[in-house]
C-alpha positions in Angstrom: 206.8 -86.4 223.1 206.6 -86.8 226.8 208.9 -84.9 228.9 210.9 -87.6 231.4 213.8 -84.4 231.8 212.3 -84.4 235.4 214.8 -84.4 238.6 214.3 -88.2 240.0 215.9 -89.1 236.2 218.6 -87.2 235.9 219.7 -87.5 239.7 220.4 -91.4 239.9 224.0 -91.2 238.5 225.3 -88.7 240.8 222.7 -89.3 243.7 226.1 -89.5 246.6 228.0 -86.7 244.5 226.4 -83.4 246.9 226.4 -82.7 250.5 223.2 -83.6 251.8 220.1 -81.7 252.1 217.2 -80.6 254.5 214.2 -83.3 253.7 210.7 -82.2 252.8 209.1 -82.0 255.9 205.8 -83.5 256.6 204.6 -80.1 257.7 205.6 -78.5 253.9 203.2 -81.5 252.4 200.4 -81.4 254.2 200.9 -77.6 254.0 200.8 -77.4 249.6 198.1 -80.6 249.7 195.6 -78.5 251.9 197.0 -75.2 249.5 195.6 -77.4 246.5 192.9 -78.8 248.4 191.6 -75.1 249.3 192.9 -72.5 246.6 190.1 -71.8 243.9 192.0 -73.1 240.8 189.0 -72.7 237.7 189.0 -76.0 237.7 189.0 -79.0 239.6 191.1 -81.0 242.3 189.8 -84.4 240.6 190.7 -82.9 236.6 194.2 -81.9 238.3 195.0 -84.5 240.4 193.8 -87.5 237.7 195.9 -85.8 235.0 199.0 -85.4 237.5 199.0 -89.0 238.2 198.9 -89.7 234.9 201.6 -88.0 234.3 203.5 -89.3 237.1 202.7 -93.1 236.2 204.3 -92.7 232.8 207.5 -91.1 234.9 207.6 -94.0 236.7 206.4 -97.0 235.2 203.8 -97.7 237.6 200.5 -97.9 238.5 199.4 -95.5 241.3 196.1 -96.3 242.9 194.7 -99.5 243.9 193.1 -101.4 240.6 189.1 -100.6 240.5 186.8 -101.4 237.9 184.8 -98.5 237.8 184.1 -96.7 234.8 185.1 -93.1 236.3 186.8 -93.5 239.5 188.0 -90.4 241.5 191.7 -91.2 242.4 192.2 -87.4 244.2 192.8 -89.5 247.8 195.1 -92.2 246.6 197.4 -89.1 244.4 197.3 -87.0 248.2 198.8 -90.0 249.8 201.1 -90.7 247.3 202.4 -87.2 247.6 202.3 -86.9 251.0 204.8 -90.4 251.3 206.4 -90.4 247.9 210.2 -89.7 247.6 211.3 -86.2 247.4 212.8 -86.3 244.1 209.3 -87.7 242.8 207.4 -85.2 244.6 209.2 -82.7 243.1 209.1 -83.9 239.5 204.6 -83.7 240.1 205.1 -80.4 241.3 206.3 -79.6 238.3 204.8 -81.5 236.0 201.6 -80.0 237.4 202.0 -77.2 235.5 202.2 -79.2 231.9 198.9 -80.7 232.4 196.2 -79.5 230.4 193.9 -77.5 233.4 197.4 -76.8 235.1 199.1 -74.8 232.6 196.4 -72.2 234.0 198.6 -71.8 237.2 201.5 -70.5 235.2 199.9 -67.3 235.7 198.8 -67.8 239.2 201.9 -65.6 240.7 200.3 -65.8 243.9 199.9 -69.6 244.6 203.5 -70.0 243.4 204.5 -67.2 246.2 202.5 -69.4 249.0 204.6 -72.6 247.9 207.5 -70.6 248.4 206.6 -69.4 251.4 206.1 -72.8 252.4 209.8 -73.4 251.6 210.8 -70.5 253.8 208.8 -71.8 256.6 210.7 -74.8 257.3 214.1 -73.9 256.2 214.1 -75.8 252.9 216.8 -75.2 250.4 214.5 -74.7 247.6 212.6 -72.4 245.5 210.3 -72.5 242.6 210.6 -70.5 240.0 208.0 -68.4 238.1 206.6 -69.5 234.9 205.3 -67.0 232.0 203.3 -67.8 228.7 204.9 -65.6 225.5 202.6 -64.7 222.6 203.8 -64.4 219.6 202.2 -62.8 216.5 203.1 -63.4 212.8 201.5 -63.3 209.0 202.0 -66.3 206.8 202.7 -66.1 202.9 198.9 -65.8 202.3 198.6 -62.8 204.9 196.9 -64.6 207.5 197.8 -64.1 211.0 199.3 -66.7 213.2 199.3 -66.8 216.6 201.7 -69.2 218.9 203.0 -69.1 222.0 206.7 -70.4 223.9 206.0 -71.2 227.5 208.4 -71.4 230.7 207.5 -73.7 232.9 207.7 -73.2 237.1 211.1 -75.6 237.9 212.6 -76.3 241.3 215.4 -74.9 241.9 218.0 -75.3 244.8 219.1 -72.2 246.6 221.9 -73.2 249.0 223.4 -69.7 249.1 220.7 -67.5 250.8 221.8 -64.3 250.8 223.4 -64.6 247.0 219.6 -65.7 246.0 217.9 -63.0 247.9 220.3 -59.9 246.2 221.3 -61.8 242.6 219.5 -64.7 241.9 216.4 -63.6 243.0 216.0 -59.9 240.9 217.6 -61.6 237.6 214.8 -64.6 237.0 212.9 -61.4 237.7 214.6 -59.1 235.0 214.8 -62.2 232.4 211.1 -62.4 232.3 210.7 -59.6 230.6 210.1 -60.8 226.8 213.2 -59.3 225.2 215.5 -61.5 226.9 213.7 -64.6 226.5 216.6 -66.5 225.5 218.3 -65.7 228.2 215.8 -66.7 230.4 215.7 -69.4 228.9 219.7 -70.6 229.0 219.9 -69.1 232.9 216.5 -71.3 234.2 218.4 -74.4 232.4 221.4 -73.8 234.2 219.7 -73.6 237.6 218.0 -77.0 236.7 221.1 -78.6 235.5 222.5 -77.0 239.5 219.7 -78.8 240.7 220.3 -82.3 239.0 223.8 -82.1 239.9 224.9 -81.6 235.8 227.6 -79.1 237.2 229.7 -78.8 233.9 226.3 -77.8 232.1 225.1 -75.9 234.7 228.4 -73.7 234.1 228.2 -73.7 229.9 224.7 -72.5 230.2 224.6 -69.6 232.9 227.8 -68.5 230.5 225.3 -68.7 227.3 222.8 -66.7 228.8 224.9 -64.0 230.5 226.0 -63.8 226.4 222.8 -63.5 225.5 221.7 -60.8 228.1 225.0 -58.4 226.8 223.8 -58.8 223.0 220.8 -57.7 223.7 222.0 -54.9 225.9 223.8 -54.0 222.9 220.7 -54.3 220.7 218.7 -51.7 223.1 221.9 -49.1 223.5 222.2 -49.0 220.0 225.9 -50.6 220.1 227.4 -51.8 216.6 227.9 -55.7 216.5 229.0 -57.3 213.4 227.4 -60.6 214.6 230.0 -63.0 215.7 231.2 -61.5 219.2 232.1 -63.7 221.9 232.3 -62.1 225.4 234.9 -60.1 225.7 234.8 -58.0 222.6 230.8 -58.0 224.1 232.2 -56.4 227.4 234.3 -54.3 225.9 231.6 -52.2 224.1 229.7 -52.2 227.0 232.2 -50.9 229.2 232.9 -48.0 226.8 229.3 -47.2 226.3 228.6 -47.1 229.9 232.1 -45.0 230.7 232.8 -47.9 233.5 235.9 -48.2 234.8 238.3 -51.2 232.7 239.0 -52.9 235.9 235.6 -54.1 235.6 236.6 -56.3 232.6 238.5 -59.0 234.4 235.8 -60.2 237.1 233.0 -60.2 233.9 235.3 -62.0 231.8 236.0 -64.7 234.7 232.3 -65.8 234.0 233.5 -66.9 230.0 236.9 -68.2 231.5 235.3 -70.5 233.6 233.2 -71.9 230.9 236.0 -72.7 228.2 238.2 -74.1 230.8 235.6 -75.9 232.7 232.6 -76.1 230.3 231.5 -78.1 227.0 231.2 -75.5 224.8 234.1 -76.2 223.6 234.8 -79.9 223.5 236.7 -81.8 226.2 239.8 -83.2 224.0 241.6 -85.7 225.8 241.1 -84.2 229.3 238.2 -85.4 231.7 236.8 -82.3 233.0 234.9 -82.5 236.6 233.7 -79.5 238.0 232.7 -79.3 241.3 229.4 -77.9 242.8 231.3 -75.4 244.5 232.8 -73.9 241.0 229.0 -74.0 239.5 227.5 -72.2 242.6 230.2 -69.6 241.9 229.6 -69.6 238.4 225.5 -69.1 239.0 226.0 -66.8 241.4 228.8 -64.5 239.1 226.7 -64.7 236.3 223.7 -63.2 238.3 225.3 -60.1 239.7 227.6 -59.8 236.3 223.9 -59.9 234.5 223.1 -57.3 237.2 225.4 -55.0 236.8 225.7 -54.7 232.3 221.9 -54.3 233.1 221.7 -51.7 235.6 221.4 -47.8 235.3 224.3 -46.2 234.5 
């Protein structure tokens, strides 16, 4: 199944609903194009670049490239001048569908080239970060005692980071914690509420960086050896993780503002009657809480 859940699709509808952003500068494109160009990658520019565009005509609906009648013709130059001119929202959506192609997915482990492209970001001021990716291998033995072996992958995303100095002391050190494999789910449920941020899906931004600040306490739980019968919701969860850790009960209130926000505000649980909007100012804050509440139930103690 092809994956159209890329940012120019789900932005139309609420294209005029955000303040407006910084641009991509032509300086950050020529910048990643010579990156691309330069960086040994195990493979090459041509396999990359041919798959990407692809992949990008299929998002579109277009051709890209002038018509040719060659057998094998090298379309590397026409895909660098699309992404050099090409909308930002479509640039962004090749940037990350350049991990899903098959000689891409290699770069999920290429923690430095993802560093340079965020340096790029840094470099002109640009409100935006891309994430790390990771590859998970998973073992089992079928009925017959074979061993199976499959893997769950986390793709790079874009990600907005309007608040700088939240990112750099929250943001920033939990997509780092979540990598780890045991919260995987919650990794999961926080890098799908950044992306949901991104595209401006505020109400599902907030349900899902509530899921996975749920998901981080359970398995706090799990590795402090704390009794659950199985059904908790968050505040029981907080509750025996207050007591475990001896922290003071004030602490309970601004955790449990985090869950609050998502059944007043959220879809977790159904809308009823009542048209809900939530601003981007209320999912920022909900991001942001989450991070440094995921911080804290984490931390040493």
């Amino acid at each position: 199944m092809f994956n159209f859940n890329v940012f120019s699709r789900r932005n139309k509808k609420n294209m005029n609903a955000s303040r407006e952003v910084k641009p991509l500068t032509p300086e950050f494109r020529n910048r990643f194009l010579l990156l691309m160009n330069q960086t040994p990658l195990g493979f090459s520019i041509q396999d990359l670049m041919e798959e990407l565009r692809l992949k990008m005509m299929m998002n579109l609906g277009r051709a890209i490239g002038k018509p040719t009648r060659e057998l094998f013709h090298d379309y590397t130059s026409d895909m660098f001048e699309y992404l050099f001119s090409c909308p930002d929202e479509h640039f962004f959506d090749a940037l990350e569908y350049m991990f899903e192609t098959r000689v891409g997915v290699n770069l999920i482990h290429n923690e430095k080239l993802i560093e340079q492209i965020n340096q790029f970001f840094d470099l002109d001021d640009l409100p935006y970060k891309l994430t790390q990716g990771k590859v998970d291998y998973n073992e089992s033995t079928d009925e017959d005692g074979f061993v199976c072996t499959s893997h769950d992958i986390t793709y790079p995303k874009v990600v907005r980071k309007d608040s700088s100095i939240l990112n750099d002391f929250a943001i920033e050190p939990v997509l780092t914690l979540l990598r780890k494999p045991e919260y995987k789910n919650a990794n999961a449920e926080f890098l799908l509420a950044l992306e949901d941020y991104r595209h401006r899906k505020y109400r599902d931004a907030v349900t899902k960086s509530c899921s996975s600040f749920e998901s981080v306490m359970k398995v706090v739980c799990k590795q402090r050896r704390i009794k659950l019968k199985g059904h908790e919701t968050a505040s029981p969860l907080i509750d025996k993780i207050l007591e475990d850790a001896q922290l003071p009960s004030f602490f309970k209130q601004p955790l449990l503002s985090i869950a609050t926000i998502r059944n007043k505000l959220g879809i977790a649980h159904g809308s009823g009657s009542e048209e809900k909007v939530v601003s981007e100012s209320i999912a920022l804050y909900s991001i942001n809480a989450t991070a440094s509440a995921i911080l804290l139930v984490t931390g040493d103690w």
